[in-house]
N, C-alpha and C positions, 0 to 999 in steps of 0.2 A: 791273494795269491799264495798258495800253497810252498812249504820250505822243499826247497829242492837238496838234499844228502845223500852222502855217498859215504858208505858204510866199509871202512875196509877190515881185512881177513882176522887181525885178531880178535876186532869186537867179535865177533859174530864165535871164533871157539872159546872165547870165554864164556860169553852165553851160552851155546851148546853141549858144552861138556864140563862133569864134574872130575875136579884136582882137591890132591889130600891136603896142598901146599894152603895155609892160612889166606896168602896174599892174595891167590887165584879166588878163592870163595868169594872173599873182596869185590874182584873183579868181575867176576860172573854175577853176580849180584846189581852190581853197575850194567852192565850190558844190558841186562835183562829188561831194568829201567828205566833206560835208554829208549830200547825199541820198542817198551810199552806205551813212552811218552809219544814216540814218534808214528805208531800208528793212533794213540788218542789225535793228538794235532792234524791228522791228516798228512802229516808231513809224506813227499815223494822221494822213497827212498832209492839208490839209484848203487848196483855195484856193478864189474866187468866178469867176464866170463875166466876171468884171472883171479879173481876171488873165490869162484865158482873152484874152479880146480884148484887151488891151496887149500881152500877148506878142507875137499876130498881130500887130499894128499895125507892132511893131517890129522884127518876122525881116522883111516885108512892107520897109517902110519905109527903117528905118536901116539893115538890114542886105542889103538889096536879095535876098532871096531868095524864087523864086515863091512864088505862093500857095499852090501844089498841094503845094507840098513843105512850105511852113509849117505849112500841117492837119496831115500826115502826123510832122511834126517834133514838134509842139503833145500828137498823139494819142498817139504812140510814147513819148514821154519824159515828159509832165506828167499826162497824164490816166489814163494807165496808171497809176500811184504813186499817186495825189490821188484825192480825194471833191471832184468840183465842185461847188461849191452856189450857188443864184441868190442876187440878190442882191433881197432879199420887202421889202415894207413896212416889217416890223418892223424889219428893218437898217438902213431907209433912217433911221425917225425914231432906232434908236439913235445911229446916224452922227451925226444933227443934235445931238444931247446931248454926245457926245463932243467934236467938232469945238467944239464953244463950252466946256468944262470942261478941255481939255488943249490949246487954240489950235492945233489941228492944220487941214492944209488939208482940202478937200471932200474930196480923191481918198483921201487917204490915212485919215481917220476912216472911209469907208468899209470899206477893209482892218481896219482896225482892230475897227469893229461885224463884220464878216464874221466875225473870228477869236472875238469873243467870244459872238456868235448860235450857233455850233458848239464851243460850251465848251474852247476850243484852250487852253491854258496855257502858250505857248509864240508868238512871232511873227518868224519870220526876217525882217526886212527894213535896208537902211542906211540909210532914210531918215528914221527915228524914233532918241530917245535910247536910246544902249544902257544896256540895265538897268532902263529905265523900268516901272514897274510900273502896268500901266491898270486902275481898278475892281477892287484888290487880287488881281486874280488872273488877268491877261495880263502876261508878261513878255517884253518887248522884247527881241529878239537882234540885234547887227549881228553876224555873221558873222567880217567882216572888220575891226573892233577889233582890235585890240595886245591877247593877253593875256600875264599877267605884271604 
C-alpha cells in the first residue's frame, strides 16, 4: 500500500522559490528531496485547496512573481504530484476538535483535519512538533529537524 502524505504550504515555497537567505537554500534543497523521494516511492501525495491558495498568495505576494506565472508554477509543480482536496464541512468541524485538543492555531488544525479527513499518516510541515503524533495516527514531519 502506497504512503498516503499531506504536504503543507511551506514545503512546497521552499522548493519553489529561490531566497538569498543561506538557511532557505538549506531548505529548498530539502524540499526539493523530499518530493523527489516522494514521487520515486510512489508515495500519494495529498494537500487542500488551502495550500493551493497560500501558496498563490505568496509566489503573488512575498515573492513578487505574476500571477500568470504563479497558476502555471502552482499547476506544473504541486498539482501535477498532489490530490487537491476541499476543504467540506466535515474538516472544518474536525478542524474545531483538533484546534482545542492539541492548542493548535485555526490555520494550521485545519491542515492538520485536511490530512486526517484523507487518511494521510504522514504530515510534512515545520510548523507543528516534529514527531508529534495527532489522533494516533498522523505523524508530524519537520523536514528540516537535525537528524541524528
Amino acid at each position: 500500500m502506497k504512503d498516503k502524505v499531506f504536504i503543507d504550504t511551506n514545503i512546497w515555497i521552499y522548493g519553489l522559490t529561490e531566497s538569498k537567505l543561506k538557511v532557505d537554500k538549506g531548505k529548498r534543497e530539502i524540499s526539493i528531496k523530499l518530493f523527489e523521494n516522494l514521487v520515486e516511492k510512489g508515495s500519494s501525495i495529498y494537500i487542500s485547496m488551502q495550500v493551493v491558495n497560500e501558496c498563490h498568495w505568496n509566489f503573488v505576494r512575498r515573492f513578487d512573481i505574476e500571477d500568470i506565472l504563479a497558476i502555471r508554477l502552482i499547476q506544473e509543480n504541486i498539482i501535477s504530484i498532489s490530490e487537491v482536496k476541499d476543504i467540506t464541512l466535515s474538516v472544518y468541524e474536525l478542524s474545531n476538535q483538533i484546534r482545542h485538543k492539541y492548542n493548535l492555531s485555526f490555520w494550521d488544525s485545519l491542515i492538520v483535519a485536511s490530512a486526517l479527513e484523507n487518511d494521510c499518516s504522514i504530515l510534512y510541515t515545520e510548523d507543528l512538533q516534529h514527531e508529534q503524533l495527532i489522533e494516533g495516527k498522523l505523524k508530524i514531519i519537520n523536514p528540516f529537524e537535525k537528524q541524528g
